[in-house]
C-alpha positions in Angstrom: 0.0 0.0 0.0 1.8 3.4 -1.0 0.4 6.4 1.2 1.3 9.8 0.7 0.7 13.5 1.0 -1.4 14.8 -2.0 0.4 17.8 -2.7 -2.2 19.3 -4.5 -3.8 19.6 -1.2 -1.7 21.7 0.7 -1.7 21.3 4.7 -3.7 23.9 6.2 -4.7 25.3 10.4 -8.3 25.0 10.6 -10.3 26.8 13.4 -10.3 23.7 15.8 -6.2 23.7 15.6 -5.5 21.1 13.6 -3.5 20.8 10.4 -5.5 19.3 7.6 -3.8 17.4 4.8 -5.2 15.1 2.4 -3.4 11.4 2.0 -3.2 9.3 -1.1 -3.0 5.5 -1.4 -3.3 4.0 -4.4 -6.4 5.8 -6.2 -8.1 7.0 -3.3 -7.6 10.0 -1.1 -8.9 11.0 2.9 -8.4 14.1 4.4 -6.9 13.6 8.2 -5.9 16.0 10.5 -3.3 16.0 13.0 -4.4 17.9 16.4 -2.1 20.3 18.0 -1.6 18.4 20.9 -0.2 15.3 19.0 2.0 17.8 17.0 3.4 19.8 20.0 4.1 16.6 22.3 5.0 14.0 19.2 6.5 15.9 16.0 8.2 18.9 18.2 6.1 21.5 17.8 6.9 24.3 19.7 3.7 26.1 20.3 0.6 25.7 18.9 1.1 28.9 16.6 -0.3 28.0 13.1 3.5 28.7 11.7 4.9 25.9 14.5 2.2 23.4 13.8 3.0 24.2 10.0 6.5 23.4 10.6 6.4 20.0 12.6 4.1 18.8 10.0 6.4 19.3 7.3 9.6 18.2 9.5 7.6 15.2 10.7 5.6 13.8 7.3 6.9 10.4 7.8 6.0 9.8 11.2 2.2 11.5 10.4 1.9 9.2 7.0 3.1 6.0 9.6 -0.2 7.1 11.7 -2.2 8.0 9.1 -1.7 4.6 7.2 -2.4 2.7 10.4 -6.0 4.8 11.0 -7.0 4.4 7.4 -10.4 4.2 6.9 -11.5 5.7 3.4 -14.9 7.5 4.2 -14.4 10.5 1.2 -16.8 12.8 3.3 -15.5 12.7 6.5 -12.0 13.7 7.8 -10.0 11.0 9.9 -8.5 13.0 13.0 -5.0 11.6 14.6 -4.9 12.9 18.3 -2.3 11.7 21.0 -4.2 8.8 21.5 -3.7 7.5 17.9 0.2 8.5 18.2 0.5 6.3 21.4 -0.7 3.5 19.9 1.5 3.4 16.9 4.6 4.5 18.8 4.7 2.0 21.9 
């Protein structure tokens, strides 16, 4: 299964602070979003500043696309949300 970021779709803060990016595998495509928290305490985020979130998504893709592909549930209308609880369970 090949999983990646559409980069189309380019990672975005929404209100609730999350960043929202939209993953490929194959030839379908889900929107996730990765919440603040996950991004401050997992992917070194170092506020939850839209630039800082911004950043640790970019400088932590790999780790994100790991999550993502382990969540994946394709439901087009609906985004999948990764929270600490999902991080936990893929990093321990």
């Amino acid at each position: 299964m090949s999983v990646y970021v559409d980069e189309g779709f380019r990672p975005c803060v929404t209100e609730c602070a999350t960043v929202a990016f939209r993953v490929c595998c194959d030839d379908r495509a889900q929107i996730f979003e990765v919440s603040a928290e996950a991004l401050m305490e997992f992917c070194g985020a170092a506020s939850n500043r839209k630039q800082d979130l911004l950043v640790a998504f970019e400088d932590a893709q790999d780790e994100i696309l790991s999550v993502a592909a382990q969540r994946w549930k394709f439901v087009p209308t609906e985004s999948v949300r990764l929270g600490l609880d999902e991080f936990r369970m893929v990093r321990h």
